[in-house]
C-alpha positions as CSV (number, residue, x, y, z in Angstrom):
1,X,3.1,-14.2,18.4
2,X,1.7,-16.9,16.7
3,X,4.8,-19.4,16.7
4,X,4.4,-18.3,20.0
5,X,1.2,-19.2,20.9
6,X,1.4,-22.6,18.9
7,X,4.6,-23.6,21.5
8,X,2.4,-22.6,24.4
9,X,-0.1,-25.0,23.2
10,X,2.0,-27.6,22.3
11,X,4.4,-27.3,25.7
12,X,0.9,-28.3,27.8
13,X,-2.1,-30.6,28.1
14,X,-4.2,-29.1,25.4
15,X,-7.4,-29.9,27.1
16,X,-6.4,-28.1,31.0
17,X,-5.5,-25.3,28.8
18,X,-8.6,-24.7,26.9
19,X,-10.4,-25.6,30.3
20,X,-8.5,-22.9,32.0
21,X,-9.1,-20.3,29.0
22,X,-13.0,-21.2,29.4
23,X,-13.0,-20.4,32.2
24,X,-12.5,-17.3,31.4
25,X,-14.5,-16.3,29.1
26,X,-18.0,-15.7,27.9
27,X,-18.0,-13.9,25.2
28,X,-15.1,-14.2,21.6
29,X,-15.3,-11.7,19.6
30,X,-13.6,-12.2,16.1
31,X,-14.0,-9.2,14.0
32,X,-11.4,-9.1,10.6
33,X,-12.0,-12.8,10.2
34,X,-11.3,-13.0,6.5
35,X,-7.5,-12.5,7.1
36,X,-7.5,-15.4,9.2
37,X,-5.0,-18.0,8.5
38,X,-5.2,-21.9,8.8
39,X,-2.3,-21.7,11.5
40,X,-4.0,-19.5,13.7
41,X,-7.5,-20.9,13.2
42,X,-6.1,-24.2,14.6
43,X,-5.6,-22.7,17.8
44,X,-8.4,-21.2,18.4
45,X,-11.0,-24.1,17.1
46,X,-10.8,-25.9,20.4
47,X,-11.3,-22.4,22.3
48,X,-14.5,-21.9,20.1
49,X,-16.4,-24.8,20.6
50,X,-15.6,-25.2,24.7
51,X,-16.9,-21.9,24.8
52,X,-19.8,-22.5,23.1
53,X,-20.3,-25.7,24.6
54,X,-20.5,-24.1,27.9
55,X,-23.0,-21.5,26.9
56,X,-20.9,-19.2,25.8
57,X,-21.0,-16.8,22.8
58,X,-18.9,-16.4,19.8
59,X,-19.2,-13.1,17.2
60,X,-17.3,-13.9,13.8
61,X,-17.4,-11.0,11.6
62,X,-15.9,-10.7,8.2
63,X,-15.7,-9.5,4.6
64,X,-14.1,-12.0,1.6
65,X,-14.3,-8.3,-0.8
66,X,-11.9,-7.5,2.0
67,X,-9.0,-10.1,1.8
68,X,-6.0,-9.5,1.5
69,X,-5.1,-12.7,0.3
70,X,-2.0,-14.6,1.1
71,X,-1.7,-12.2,3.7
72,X,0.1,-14.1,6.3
73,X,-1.3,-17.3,4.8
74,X,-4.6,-15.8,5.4
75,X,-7.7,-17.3,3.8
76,X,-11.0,-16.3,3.5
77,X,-13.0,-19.6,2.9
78,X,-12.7,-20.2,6.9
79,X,-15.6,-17.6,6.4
80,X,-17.7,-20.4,5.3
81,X,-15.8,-22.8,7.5
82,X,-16.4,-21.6,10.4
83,X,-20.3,-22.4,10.1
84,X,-19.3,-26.2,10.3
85,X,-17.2,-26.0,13.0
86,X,-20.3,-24.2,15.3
87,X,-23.4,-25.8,13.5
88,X,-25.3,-23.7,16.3
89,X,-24.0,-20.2,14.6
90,X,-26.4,-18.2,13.2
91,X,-25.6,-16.2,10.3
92,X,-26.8,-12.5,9.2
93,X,-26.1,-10.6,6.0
94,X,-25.1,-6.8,6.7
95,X,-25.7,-6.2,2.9
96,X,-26.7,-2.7,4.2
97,X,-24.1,0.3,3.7
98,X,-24.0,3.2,5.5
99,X,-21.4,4.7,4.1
100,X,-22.2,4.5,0.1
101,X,-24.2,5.9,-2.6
102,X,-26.4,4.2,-4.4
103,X,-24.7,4.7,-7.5
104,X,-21.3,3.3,-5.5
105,X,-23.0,0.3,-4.4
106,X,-24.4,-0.5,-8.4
107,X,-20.8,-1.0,-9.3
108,X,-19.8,-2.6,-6.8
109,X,-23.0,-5.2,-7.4
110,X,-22.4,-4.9,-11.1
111,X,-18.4,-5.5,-11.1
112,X,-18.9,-8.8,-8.6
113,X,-22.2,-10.3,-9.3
114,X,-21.4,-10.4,-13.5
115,X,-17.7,-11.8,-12.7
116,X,-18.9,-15.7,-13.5
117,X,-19.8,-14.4,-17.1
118,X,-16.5,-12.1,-17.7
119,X,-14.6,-12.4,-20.4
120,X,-11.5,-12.8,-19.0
121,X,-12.1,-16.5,-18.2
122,X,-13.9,-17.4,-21.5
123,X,-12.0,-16.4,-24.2
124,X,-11.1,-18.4,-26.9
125,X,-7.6,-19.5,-26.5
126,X,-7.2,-17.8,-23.4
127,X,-9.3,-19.8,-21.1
128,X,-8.7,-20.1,-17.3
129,X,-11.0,-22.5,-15.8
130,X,-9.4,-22.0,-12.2
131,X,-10.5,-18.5,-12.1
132,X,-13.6,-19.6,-14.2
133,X,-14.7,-21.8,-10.8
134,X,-13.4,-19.3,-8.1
135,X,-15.5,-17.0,-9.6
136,X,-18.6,-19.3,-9.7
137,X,-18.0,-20.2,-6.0
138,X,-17.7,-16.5,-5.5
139,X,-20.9,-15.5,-6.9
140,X,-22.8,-18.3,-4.8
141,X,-22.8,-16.0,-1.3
142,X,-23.1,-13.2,-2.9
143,X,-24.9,-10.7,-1.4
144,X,-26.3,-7.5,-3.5
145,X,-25.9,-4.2,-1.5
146,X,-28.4,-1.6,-0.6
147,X,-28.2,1.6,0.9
148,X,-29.1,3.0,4.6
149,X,-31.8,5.3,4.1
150,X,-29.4,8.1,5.2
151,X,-27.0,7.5,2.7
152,X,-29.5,6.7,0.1
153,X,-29.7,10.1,0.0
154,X,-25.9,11.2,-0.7
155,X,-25.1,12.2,-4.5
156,X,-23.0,10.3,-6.4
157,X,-21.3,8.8,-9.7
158,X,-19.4,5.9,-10.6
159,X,-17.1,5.7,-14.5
160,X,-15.0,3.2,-15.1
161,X,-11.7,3.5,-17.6
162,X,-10.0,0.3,-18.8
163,X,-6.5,0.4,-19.7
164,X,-4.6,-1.6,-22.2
165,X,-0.9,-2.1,-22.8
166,X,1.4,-4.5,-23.6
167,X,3.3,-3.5,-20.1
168,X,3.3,-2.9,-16.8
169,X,5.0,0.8,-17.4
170,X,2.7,1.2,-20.4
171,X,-0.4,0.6,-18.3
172,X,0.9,3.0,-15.4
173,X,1.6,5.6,-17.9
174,X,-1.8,5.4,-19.4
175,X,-3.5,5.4,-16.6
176,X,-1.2,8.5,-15.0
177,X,-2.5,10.4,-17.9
178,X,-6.0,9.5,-17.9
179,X,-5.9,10.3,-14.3
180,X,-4.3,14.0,-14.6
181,X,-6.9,14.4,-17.6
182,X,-10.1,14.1,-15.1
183,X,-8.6,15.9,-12.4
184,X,-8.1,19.2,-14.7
185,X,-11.4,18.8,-16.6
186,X,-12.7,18.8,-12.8
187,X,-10.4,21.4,-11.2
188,X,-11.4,23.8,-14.1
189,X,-14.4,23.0,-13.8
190,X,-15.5,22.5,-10.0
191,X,-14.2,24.7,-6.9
192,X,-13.2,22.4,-4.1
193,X,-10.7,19.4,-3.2
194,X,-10.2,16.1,-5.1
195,X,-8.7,13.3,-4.0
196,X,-7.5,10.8,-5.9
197,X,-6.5,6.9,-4.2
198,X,-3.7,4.4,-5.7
199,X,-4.1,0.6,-5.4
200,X,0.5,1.6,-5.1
201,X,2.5,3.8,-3.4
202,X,4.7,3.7,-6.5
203,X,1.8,5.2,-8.9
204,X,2.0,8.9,-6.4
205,X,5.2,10.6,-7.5
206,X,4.2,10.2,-11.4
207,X,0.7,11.2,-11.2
208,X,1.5,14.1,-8.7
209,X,4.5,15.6,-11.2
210,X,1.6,14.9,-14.3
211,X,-0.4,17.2,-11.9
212,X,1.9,20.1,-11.5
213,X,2.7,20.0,-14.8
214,X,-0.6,21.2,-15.2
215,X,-1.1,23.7,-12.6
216,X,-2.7,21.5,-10.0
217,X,-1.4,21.9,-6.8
218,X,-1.3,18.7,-5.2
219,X,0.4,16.5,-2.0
220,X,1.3,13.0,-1.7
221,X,0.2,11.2,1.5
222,X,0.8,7.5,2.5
223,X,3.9,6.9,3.7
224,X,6.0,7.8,0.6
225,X,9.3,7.4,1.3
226,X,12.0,9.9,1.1
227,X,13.7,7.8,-0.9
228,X,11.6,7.8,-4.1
229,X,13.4,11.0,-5.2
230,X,16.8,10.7,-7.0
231,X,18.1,13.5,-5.7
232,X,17.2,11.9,-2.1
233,X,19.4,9.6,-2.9
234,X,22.4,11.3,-4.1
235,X,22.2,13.2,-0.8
236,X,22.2,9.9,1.2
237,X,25.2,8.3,-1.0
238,X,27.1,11.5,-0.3
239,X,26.7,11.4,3.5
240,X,27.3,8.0,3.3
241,X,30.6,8.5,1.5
242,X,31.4,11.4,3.9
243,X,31.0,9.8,6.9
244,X,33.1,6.4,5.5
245,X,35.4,8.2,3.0
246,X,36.5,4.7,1.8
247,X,33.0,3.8,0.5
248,X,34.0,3.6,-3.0
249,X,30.4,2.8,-4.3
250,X,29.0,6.1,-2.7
251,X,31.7,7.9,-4.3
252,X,31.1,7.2,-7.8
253,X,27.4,7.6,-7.3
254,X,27.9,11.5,-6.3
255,X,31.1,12.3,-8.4
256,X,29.1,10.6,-11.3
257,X,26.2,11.7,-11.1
258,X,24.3,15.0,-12.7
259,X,24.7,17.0,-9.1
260,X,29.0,17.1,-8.3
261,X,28.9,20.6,-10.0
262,X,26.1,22.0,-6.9
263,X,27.9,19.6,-4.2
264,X,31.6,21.4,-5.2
265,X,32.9,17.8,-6.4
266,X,32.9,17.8,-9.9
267,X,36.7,18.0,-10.0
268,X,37.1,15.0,-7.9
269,X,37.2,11.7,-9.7
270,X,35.1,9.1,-9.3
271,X,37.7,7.0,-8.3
272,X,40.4,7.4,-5.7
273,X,44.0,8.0,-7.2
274,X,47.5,8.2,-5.5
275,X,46.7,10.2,-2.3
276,X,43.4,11.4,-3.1
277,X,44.0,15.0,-1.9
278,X,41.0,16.4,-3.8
279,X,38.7,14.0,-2.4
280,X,39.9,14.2,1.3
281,X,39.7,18.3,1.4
282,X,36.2,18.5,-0.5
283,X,34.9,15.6,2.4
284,X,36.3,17.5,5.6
285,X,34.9,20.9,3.7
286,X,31.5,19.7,3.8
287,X,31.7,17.9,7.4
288,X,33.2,21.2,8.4
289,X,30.0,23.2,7.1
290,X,27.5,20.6,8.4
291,X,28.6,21.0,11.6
292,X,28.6,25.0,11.2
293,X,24.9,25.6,9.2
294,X,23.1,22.2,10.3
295,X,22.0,19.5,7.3
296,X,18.6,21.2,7.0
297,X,20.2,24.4,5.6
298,X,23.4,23.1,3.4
299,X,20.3,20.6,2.1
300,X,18.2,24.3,1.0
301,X,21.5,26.5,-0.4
302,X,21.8,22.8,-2.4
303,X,17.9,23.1,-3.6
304,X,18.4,27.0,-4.2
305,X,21.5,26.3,-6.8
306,X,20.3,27.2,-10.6
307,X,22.1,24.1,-11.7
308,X,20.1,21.9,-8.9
309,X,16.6,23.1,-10.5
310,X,17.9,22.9,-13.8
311,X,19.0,19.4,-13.4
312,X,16.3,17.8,-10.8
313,X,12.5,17.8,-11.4
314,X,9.4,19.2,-8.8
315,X,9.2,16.5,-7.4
316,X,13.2,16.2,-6.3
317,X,12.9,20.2,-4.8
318,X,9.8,18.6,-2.6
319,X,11.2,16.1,-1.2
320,X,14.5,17.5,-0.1
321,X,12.0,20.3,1.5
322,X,10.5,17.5,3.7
């Protein structure tokens, strides 16, 4: 779309087609402005200021907490931009939430506004002075929040738990178990839901097995795909391999792994030998009883199999109930 409308504006007179769009319009409305890219803000300068030019009005809103950054080359500091591009534009400060605590909006002010002075840019030996003066340009248009006198009213309470660890997986783990820790303390304590966010959809399977380990009933949502279960993806190799019988890489995957004893192929090997007779009556045995019972149900008498539960965790029987 935008390759698009770059072409477009480069395959005409660039001035009859901003003349022609004017026409047109009276009012731009540009909400989500902080995931605006360079590319696209090119086309739409000359757009802006005939507009305006001609009376009309422009409405810019955006958030630079709310970046995504790098987003399809998106970039925030057009926020600030913009203003030189329309001297005439007037600009307001919704520092008012009417969503959030008081007690949310204190650490939000308290994370952002004291991020010039963190340590993580001063430390001796480990100083960054690029993030040092991002965060000092930050802080400059920083706005401290306040609440709606509606929502000044809600209850709340904000803790924060650092992490440490010298890896990735050691981080995750740590904060998986500090995570299942609170919700128990709550659940025994409290009566009621909980719901607990992830910056990843990766961190959801860990935290939800830490959960049931515990008692907690819980459910993943987010788009979590099928495919984060192992025993998912045996399933998928050995369709795969059923319906191409010559896809060696499938094959060893199924005849290899920990489930050939509940699929019926543990006798076959994992490679193909001489004329492969095993191999060829186990495949057109199961085609034959997916076409008889239906996936969904040769899928459960596999979940239902001692050695299946024995062998696959909670979170394997969920998924292939899905």
């Amino acid at each position: 779309m935008e390759a698009a409308a770059l072409q477009v504006a480069g395959g005409v007179d660039s001035g009859e087609l901003y003349f022609r769009l004017d026409g047109r319009i009276a009012h731009l409305l540009l909400d989500e402005f902080q995931d605006t890219s360079r590319r696209q803000f090119s086309f739409f300068d000359p757009v802006l200021r005939e507009t305006t030019a001609k009376g009309g009005h422009v409405l810019v809103v955006g958030d630079r907490k709310q970046s995504i950054y790098g987003w399809r080359g998106s970039d925030p500091r057009l926020l600030k931009d913009v203003a030189e591009v329309l001297p005439g534009l007037d600009r307001a400060y919704l520092s008012e939430s009417f969503r959030s605590s008081r007690a949310v909006l204190a650490a939000v002010d308290r994370a952002f506004e004291g991020l010039p002075a963190s340590n993580l840019f001063h430390e001796k030996g480990k100083e960054k002075p690029v993030y040092a003066e991002a965060a000092a340009e930050w802080s400059e248009e920083y706005q401290l929040h306040k609440s709606s006198p509606q929502a000044a009213s809600q209850a709340g309470k904000v803790v924060l738990y650092v992490q440490s660890g010298s890896s990735s997986d050691e981080v995750r783990a740590a904060v998986r178990k500090q995570v299942v820790e609170r919700a128990k303390a709550h659940v025994d304590k409290e009566q009621g839901t909980l719901g607990i966010l992830c910056r990843t959809h990766k961190l959801i399977p860990g935290i939800l097995a830490g959960l049931k380990s515990h008692g907690i009933e819980a459910s993943g949502e987010g788009g979590n795909p099928l495919t984060d279960s192992a025993a998912v993806e045996m399933i998928l190799s050995l369709l795969s391999w059923a319906d191409h019988p010559g896809h060696s890489a499938a094959r060893y995957h199924v005849c290899g792994g920990g489930m050939a004893e509940v699929f019926g192929c543990d006798r076959v090997p994992r490679k193909a030998t001489g004329e492969d007779a095993e191999a060829r009556e186990f495949l057109k045995e199961l085609r034959r009883e997916i076409a008889d019972r239906g996936l969904a149900e040769v899928v459960s008498g596999w979940a239902a199999n001692k050695k299946w539960r024995e062998a696959g965790t909670a979170h394997d029987r969920m998924r292939c109930s899905q």
